[in-house]
SEMIVO-819274 format. One record per residue (C-alpha): x, y, z; residue number from 1. Coordinates in Angstrom, 3 decimals, m for minus. Layout:
<atoms>
<atom><u>X</u><v>Y</v><w>Z</w><i>NUM</i></atom>
...
</atoms>
This chain:
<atoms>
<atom><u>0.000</u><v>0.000</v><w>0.000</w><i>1</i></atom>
<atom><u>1.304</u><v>3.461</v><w>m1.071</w><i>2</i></atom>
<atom><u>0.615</u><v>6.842</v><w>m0.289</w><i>3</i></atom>
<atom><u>m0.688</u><v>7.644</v><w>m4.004</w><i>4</i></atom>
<atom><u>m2.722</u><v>4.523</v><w>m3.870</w><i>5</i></atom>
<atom><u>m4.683</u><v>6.134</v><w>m1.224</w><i>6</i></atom>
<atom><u>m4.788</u><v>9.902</v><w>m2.932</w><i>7</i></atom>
<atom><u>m6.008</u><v>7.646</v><w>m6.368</w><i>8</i></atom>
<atom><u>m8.599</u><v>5.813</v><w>m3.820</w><i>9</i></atom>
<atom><u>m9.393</u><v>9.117</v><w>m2.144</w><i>10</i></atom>
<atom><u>m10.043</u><v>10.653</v><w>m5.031</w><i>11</i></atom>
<atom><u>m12.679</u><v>8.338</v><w>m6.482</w><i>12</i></atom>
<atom><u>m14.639</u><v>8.042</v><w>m3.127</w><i>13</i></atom>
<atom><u>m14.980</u><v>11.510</v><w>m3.523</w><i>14</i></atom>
<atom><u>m15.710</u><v>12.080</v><w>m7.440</w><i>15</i></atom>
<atom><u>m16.965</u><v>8.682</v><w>m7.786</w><i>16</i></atom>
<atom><u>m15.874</u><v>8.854</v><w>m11.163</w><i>17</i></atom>
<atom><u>m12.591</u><v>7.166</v><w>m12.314</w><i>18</i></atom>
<atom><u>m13.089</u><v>10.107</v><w>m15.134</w><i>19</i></atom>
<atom><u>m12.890</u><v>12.858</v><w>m12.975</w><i>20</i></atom>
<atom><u>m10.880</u><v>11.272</v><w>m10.208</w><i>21</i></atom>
<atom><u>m8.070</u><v>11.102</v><w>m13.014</w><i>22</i></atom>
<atom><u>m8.409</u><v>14.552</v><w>m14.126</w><i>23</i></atom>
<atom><u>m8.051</u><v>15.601</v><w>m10.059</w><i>24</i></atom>
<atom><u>m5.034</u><v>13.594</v><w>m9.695</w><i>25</i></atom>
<atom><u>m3.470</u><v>14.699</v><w>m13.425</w><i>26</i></atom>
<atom><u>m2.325</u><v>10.670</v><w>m14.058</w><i>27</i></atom>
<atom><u>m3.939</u><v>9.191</v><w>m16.736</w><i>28</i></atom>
<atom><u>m7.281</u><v>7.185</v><w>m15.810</w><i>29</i></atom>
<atom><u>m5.754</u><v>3.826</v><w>m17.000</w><i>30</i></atom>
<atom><u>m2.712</u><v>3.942</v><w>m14.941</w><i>31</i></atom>
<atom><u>m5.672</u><v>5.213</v><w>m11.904</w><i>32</i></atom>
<atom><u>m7.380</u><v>2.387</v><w>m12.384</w><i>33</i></atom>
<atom><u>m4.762</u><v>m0.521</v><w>m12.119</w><i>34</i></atom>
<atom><u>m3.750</u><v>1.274</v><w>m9.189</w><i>35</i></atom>
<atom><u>m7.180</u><v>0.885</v><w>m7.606</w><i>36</i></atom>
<atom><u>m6.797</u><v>m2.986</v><w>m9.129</w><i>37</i></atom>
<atom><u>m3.698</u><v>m3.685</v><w>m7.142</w><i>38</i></atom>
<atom><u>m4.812</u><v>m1.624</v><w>m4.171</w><i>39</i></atom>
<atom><u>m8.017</u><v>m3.900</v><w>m3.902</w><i>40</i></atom>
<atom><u>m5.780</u><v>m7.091</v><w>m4.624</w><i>41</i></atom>
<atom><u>m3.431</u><v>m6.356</v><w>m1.929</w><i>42</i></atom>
<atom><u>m6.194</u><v>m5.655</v><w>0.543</w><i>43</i></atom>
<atom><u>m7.847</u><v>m9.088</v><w>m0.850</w><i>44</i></atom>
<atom><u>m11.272</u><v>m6.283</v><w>m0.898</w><i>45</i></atom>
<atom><u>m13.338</u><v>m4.610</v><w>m3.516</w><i>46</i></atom>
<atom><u>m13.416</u><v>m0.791</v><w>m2.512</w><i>47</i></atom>
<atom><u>m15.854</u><v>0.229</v><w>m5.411</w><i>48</i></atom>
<atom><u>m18.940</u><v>m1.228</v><w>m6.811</w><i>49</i></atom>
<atom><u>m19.154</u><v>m0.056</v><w>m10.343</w><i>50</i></atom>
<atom><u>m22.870</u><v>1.411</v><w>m11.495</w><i>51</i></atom>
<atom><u>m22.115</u><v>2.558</v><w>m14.723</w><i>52</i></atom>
<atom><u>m20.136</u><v>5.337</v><w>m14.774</w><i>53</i></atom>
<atom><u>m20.647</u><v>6.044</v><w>m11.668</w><i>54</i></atom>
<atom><u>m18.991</u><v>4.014</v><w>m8.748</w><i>55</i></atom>
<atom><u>m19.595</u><v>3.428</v><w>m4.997</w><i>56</i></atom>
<atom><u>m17.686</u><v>2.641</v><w>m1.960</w><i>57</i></atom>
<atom><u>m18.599</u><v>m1.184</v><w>m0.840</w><i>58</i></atom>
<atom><u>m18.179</u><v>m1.725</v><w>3.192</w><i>59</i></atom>
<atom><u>m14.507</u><v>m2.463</v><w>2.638</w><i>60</i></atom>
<atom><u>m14.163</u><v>1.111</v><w>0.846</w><i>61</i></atom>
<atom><u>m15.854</u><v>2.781</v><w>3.485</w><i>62</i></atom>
<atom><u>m13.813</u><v>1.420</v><w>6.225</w><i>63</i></atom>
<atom><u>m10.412</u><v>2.633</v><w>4.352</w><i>64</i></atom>
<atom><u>m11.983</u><v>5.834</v><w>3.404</w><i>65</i></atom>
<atom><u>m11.751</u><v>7.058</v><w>6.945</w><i>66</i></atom>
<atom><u>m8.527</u><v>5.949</v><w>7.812</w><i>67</i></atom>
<atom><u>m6.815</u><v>6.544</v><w>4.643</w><i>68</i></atom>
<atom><u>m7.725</u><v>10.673</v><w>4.516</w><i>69</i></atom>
<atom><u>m6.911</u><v>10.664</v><w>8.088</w><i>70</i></atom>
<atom><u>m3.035</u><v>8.916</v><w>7.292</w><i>71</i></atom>
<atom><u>m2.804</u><v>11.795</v><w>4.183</w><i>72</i></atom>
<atom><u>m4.130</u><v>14.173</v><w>6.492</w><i>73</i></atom>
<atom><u>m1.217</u><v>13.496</v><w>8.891</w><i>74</i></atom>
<atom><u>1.236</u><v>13.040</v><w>5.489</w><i>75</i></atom>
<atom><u>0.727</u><v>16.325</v><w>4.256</w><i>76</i></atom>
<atom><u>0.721</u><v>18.057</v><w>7.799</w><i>77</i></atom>
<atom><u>3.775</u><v>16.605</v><w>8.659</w><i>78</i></atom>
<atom><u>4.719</u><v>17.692</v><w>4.902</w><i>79</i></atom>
<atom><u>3.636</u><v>21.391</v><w>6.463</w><i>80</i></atom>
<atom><u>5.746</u><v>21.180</v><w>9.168</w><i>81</i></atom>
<atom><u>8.550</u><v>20.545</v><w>7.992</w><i>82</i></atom>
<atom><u>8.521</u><v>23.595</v><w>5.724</w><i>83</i></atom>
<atom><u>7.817</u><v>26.091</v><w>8.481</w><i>84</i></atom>
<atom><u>10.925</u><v>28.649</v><w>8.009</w><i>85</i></atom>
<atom><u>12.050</u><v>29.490</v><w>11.968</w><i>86</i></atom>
<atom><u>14.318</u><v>31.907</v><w>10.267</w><i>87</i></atom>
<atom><u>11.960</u><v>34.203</v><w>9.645</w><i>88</i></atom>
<atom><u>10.011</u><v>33.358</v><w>12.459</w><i>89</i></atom>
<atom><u>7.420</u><v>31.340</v><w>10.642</w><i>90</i></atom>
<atom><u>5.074</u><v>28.420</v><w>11.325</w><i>91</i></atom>
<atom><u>1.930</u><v>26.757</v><w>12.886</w><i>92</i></atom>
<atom><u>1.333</u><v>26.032</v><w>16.675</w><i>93</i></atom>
<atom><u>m1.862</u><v>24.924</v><w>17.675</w><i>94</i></atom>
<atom><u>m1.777</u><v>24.702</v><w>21.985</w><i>95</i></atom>
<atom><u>m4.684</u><v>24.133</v><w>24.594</w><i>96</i></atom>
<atom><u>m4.527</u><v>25.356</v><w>27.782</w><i>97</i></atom>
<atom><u>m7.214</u><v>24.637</v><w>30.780</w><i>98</i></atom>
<atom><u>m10.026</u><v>27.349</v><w>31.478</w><i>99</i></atom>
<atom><u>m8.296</u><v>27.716</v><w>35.043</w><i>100</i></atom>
<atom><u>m4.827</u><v>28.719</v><w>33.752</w><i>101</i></atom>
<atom><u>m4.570</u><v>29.718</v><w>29.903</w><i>102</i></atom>
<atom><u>m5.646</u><v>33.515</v><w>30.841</w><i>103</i></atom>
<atom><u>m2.358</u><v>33.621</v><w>33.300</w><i>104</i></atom>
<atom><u>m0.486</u><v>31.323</v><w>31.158</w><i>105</i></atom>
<atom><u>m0.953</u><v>31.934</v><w>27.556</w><i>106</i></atom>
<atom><u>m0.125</u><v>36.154</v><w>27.904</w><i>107</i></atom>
<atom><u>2.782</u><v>35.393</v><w>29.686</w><i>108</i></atom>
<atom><u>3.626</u><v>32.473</v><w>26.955</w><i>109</i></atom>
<atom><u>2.873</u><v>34.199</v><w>23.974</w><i>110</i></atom>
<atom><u>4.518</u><v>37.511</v><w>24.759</w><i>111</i></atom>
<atom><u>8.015</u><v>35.512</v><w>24.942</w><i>112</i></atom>
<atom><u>7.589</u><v>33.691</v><w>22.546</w><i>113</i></atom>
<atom><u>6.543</u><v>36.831</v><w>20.282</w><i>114</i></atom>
<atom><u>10.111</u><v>38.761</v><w>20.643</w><i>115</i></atom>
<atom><u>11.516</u><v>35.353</v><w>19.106</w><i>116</i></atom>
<atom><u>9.009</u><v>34.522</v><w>16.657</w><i>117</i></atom>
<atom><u>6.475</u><v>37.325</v><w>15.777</w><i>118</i></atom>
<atom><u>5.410</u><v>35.846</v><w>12.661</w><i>119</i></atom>
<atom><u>4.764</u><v>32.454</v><w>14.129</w><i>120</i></atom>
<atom><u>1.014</u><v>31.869</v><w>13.735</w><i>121</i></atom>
<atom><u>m0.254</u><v>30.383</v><w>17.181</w><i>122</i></atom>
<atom><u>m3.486</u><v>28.953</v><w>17.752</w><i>123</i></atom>
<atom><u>m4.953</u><v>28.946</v><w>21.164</w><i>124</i></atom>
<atom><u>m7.851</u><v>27.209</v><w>22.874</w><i>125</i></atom>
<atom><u>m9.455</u><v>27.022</v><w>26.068</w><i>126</i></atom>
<atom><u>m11.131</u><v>24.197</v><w>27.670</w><i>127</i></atom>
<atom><u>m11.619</u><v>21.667</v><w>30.043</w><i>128</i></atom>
<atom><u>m9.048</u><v>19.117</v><w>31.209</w><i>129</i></atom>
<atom><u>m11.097</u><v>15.877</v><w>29.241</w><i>130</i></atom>
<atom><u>m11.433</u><v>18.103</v><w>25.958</w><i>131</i></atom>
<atom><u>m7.685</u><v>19.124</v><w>25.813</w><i>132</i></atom>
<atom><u>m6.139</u><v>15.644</v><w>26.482</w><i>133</i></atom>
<atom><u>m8.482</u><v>14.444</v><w>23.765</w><i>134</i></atom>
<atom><u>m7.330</u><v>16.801</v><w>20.923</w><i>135</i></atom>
<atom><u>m4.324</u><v>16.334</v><w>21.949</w><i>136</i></atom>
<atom><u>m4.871</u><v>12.495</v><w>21.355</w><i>137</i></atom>
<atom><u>m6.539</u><v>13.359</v><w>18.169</w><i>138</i></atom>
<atom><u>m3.578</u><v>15.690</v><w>16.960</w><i>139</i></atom>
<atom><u>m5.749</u><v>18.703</v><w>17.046</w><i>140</i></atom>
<atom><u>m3.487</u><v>20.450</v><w>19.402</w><i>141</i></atom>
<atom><u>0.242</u><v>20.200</v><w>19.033</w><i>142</i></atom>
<atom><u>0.755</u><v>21.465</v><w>23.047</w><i>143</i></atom>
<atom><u>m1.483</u><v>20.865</v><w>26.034</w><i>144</i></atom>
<atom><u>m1.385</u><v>22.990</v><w>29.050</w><i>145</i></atom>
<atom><u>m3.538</u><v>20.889</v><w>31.924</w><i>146</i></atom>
<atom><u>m3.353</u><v>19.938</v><w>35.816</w><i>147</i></atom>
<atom><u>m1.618</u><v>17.099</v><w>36.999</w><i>148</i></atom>
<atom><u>m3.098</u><v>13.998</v><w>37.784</w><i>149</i></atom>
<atom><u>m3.040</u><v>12.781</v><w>34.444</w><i>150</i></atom>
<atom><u>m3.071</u><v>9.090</v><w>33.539</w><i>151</i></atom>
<atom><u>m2.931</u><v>8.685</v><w>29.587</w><i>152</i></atom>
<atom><u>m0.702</u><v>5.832</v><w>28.012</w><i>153</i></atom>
<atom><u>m0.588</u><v>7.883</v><w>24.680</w><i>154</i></atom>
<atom><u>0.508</u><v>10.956</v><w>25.893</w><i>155</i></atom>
<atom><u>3.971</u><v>12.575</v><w>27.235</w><i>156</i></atom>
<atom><u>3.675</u><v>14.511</v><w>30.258</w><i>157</i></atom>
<atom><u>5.968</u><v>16.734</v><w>32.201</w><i>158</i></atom>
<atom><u>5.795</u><v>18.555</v><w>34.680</w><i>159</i></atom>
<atom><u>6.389</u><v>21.866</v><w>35.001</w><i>160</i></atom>
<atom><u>6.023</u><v>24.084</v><w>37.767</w><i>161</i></atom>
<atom><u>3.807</u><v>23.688</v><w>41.486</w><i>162</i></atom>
<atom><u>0.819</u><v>26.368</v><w>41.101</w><i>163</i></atom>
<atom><u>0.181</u><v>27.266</v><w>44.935</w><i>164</i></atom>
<atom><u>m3.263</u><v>27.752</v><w>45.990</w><i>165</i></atom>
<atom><u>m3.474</u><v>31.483</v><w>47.940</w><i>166</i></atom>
<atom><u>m6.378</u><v>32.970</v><w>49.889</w><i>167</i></atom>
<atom><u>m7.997</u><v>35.516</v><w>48.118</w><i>168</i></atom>
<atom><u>m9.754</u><v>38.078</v><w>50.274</w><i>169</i></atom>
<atom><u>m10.975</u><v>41.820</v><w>50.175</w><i>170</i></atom>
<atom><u>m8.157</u><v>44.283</v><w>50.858</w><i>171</i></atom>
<atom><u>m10.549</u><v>45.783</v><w>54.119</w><i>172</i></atom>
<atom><u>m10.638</u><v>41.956</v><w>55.356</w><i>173</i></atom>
<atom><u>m10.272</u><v>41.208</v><w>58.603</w><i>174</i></atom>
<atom><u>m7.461</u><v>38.836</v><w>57.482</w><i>175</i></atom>
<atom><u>m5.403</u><v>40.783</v><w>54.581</w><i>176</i></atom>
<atom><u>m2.786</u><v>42.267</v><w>57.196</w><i>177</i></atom>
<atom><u>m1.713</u><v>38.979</v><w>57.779</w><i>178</i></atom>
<atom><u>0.954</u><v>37.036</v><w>56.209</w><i>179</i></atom>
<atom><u>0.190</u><v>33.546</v><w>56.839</w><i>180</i></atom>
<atom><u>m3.090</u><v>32.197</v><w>57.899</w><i>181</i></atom>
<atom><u>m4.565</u><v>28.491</v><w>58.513</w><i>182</i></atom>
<atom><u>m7.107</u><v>26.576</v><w>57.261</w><i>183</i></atom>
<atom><u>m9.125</u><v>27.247</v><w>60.675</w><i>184</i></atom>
<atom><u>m9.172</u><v>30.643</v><w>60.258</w><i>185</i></atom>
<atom><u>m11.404</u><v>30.386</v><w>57.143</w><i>186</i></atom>
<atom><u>m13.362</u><v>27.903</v><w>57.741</w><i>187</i></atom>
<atom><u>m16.787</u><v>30.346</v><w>58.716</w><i>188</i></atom>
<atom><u>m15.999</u><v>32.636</v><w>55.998</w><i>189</i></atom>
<atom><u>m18.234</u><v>32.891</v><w>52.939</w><i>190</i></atom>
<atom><u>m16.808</u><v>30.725</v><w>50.092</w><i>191</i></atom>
<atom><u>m16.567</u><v>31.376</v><w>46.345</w><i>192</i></atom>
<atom><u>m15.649</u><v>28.056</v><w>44.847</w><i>193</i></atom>
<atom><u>m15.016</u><v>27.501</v><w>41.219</w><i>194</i></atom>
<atom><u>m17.719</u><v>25.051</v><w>39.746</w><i>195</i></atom>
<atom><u>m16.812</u><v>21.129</v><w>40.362</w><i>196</i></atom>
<atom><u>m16.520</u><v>20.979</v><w>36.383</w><i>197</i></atom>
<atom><u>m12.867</u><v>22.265</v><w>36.773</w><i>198</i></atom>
<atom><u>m10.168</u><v>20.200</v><w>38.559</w><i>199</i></atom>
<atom><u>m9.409</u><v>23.060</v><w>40.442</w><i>200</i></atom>
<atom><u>m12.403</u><v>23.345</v><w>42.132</w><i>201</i></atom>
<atom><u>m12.697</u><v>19.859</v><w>43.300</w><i>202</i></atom>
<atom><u>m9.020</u><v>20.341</v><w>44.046</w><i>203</i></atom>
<atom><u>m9.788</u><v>22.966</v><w>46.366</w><i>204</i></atom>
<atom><u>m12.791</u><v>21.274</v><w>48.280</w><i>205</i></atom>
<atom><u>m10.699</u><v>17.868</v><w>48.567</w><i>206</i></atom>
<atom><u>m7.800</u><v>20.084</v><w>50.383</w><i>207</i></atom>
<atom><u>m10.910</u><v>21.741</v><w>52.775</w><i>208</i></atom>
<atom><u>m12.451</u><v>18.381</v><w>53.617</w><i>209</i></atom>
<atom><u>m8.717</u><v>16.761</v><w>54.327</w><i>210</i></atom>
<atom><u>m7.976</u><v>19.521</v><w>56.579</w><i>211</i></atom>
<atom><u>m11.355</u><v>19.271</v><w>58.233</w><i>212</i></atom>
<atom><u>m12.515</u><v>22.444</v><w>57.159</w><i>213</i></atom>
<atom><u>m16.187</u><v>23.003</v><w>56.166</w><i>214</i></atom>
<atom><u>m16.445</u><v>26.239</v><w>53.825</w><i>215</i></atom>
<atom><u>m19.536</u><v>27.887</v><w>53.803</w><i>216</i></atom>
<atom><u>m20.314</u><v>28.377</v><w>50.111</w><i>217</i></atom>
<atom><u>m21.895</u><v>31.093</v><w>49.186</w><i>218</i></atom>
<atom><u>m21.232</u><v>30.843</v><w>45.382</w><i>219</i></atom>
<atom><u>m19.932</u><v>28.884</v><w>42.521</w><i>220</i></atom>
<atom><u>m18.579</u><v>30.216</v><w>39.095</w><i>221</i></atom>
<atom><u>m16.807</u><v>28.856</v><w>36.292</w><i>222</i></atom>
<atom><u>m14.338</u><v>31.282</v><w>35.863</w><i>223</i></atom>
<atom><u>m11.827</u><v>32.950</v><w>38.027</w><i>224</i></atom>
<atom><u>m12.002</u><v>36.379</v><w>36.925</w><i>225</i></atom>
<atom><u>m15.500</u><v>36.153</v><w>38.250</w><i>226</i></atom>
<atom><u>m14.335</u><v>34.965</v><w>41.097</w><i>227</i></atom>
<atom><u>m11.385</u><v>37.603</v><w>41.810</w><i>228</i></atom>
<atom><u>m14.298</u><v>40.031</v><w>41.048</w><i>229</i></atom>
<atom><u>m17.126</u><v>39.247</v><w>43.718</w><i>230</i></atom>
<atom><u>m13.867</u><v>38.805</v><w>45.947</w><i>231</i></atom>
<atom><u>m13.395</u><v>42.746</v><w>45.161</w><i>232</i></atom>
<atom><u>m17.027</u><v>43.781</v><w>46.072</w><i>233</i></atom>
<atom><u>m16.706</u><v>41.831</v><w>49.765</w><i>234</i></atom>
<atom><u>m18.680</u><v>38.887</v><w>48.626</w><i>235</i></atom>
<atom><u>m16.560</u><v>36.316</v><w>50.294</w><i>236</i></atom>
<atom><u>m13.407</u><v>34.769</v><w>50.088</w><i>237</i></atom>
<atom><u>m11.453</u><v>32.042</v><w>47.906</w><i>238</i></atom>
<atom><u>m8.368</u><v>29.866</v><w>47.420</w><i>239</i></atom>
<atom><u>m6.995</u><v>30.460</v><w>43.983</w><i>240</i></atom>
<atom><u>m3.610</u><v>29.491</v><w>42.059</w><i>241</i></atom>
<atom><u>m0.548</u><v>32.154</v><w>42.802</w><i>242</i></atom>
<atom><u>m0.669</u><v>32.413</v><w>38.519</w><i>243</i></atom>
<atom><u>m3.352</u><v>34.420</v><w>38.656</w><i>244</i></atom>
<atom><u>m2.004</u><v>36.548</v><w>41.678</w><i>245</i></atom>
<atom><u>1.046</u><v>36.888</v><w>39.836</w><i>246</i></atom>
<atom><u>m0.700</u><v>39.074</v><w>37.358</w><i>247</i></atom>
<atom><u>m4.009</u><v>40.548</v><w>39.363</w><i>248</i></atom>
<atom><u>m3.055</u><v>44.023</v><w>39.234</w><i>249</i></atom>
<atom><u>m6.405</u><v>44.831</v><w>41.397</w><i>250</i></atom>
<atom><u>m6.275</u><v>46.728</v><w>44.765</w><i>251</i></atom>
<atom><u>m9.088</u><v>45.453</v><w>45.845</w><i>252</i></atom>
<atom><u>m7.860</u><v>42.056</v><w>46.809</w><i>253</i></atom>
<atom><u>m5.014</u><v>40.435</v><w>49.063</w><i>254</i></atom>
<atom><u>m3.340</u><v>37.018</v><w>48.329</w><i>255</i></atom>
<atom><u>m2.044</u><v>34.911</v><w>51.238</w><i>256</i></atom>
<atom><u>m0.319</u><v>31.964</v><w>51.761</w><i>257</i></atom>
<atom><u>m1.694</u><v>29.558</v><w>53.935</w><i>258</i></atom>
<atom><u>0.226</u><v>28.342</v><w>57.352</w><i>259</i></atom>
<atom><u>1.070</u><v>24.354</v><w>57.428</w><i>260</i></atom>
<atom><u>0.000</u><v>22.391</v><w>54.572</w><i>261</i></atom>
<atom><u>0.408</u><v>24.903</v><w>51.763</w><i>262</i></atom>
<atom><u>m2.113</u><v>23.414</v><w>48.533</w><i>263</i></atom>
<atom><u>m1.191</u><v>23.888</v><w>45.425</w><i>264</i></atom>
<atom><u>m1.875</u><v>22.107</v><w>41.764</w><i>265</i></atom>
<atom><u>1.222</u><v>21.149</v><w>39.531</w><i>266</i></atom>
<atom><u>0.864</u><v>22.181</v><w>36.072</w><i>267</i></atom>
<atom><u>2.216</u><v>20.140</v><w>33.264</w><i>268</i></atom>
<atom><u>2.795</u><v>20.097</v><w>29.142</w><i>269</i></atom>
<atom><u>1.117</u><v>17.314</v><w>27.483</w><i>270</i></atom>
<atom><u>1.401</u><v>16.120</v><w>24.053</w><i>271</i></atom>
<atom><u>0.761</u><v>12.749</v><w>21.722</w><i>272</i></atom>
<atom><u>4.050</u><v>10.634</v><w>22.307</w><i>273</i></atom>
<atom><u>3.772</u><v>10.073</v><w>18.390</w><i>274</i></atom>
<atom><u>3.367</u><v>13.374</v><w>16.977</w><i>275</i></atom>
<atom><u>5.775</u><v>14.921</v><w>14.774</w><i>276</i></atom>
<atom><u>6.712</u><v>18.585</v><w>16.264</w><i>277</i></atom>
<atom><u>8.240</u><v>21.216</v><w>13.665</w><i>278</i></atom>
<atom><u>10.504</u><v>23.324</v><w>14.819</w><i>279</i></atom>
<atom><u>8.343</u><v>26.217</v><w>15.566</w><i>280</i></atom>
<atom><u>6.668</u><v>23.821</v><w>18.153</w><i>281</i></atom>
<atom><u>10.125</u><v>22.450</v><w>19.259</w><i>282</i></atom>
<atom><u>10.731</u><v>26.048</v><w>20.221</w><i>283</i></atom>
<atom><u>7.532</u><v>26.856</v><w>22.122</w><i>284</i></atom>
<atom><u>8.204</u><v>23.590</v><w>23.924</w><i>285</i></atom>
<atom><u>11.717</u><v>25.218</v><w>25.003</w><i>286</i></atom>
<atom><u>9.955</u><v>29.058</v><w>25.395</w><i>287</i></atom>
<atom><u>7.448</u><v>26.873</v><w>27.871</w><i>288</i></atom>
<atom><u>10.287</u><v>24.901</v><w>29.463</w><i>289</i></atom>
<atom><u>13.051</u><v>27.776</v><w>29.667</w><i>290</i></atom>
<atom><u>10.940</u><v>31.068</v><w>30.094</w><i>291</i></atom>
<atom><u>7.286</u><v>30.352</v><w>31.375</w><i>292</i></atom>
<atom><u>8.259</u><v>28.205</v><w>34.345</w><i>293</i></atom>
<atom><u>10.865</u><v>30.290</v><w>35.387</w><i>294</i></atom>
<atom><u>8.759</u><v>33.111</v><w>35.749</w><i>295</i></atom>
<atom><u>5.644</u><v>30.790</v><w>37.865</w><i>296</i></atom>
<atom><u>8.428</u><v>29.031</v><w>39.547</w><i>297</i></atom>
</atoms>
């Protein structure tokens, strides 16, 4: 089986004409056809039905229809890659990052990357842990930015840097003088939790329960801005990663670490153990490795 066997098949599933298919390809429909012959022969399958001039795919076809455009898919991506010019600063990066960190991580990311490669063209998207691992799997996304634990056979993962969880409170609270506090001294405050959809969130009531700590929630969102910003109006307080301290330029609220057990999540890079990177995503990995973490370190 050869890779213009399956642009010759391809090509006839989708014209269903061995006419046409032959004009889309430029060969010459004979030499086409006995390609489709000795495809089918090797496969011991018929891949087309013929109904007069037109042609169909038979169950066999059907089934190497999908994987065949996803293998020339991959071909002519890889094809892509490969060309990217780094000298110039050019080339395609398509990287995930979780709801809970990408709008602390990716700024910080992208704007080092940028003074290296301005004309690199990244892609970014935000979503939950399940959905990122799984385009990653798929080869949608070339990087994944998610929370450690991860247990996937198919994908690398390293770790990169230990995301401490901070209290969050109003900068008139009763607590934002201090330095250090302990769980105890939260636990009849007013909680803000993050909905139980993101790790974080059920990271953060795991680390309550183990330290016998009750919070009182008052409200749930599934996004940390909104939480930083009914933190600001007094609402109640929260635990939430020192990334997005690091960056909350707001008055309005005090971050501080917690005494004895200090929680935190460990952030980590994910991608498929099989996937060809280009060199424009072989430098992201090093921006990520070399420039991101030492800043969240």
């Amino acid at each position: 089986m050869e890779l213009h066997q399956l642009r010759y098949f391809v090509s006839v599933a989708d014209e269903e004409n061995f006419t046409r298919a032959a004009e889309a390809c430029q060969v010459a429909q004979p030499s086409l056809s006995q390609q489709i012959i000795k495809l089918e022969k090797e496969l011991g399958q018929k891949l087309f039905e013929r109904l007069g001039r037109r042609v169909k795919m038979t169950d066999a076809g059907k089934f190497l229809y999908d994987r065949a455009t996803s293998i020339l898919a991959n071909v002519d991506h890889t094809k892509a890659d490969m060309l990217d010019d780094l000298a110039t600063g050019e080339g395609r990066v398509a990287i995930g990052a979780i709801i809970t960190a990408a709008p602390f991580l990716i700024p910080l990311l992208l704007k080092a990357f940028g003074r290296s490669y301005p004309k690199a063209d990244i892609i970014v998207h935000e979503d939950l842990t399940d959905h990122i691992l799984a385009e990653c799997r798929r080869g949608d996304l070339d990087i994944g930015l998610v929370a450690l634990p991860i247990n996937d056979t198919q994908l690398h993962i390293e770790p990169l840097f230990k995301d401490e969880l901070l209290l969050c409170v109003h900068h008139k609270h009763k607590l934002a003088t201090k330095r250090k506090v302990s769980i105890q001294d939260i636990s009849q405050e007013p909680f803000i939790l993050l909905d139980p959809i993101h790790c974080l969130g059920e990271q953060v009531v795991s680390f309550c329960r183990g330290n016998e700590c009750r919070p009182k929630v008052v409200c749930r969102s599934s996004q940390i801005l909104t939480v930083q910003e009914l933190v600001a109006l007094d609402h109640g307080v929260s635990l939430l990663p020192a990334s997005a301290a690091k960056i909350d330029k707001s008055k309005q609220r005090k971050y501080i670490s917690l005494s004895g057990v200090r929680p935190h999540r460990t952030m980590a890079m994910v991608w498929h153990k099989k996937r060809h990177q280009s060199r424009v995503v072989c430098a992201l990995v090093d921006t990520i490795r070399e420039q991101l973490v030492s800043e969240l370190k």
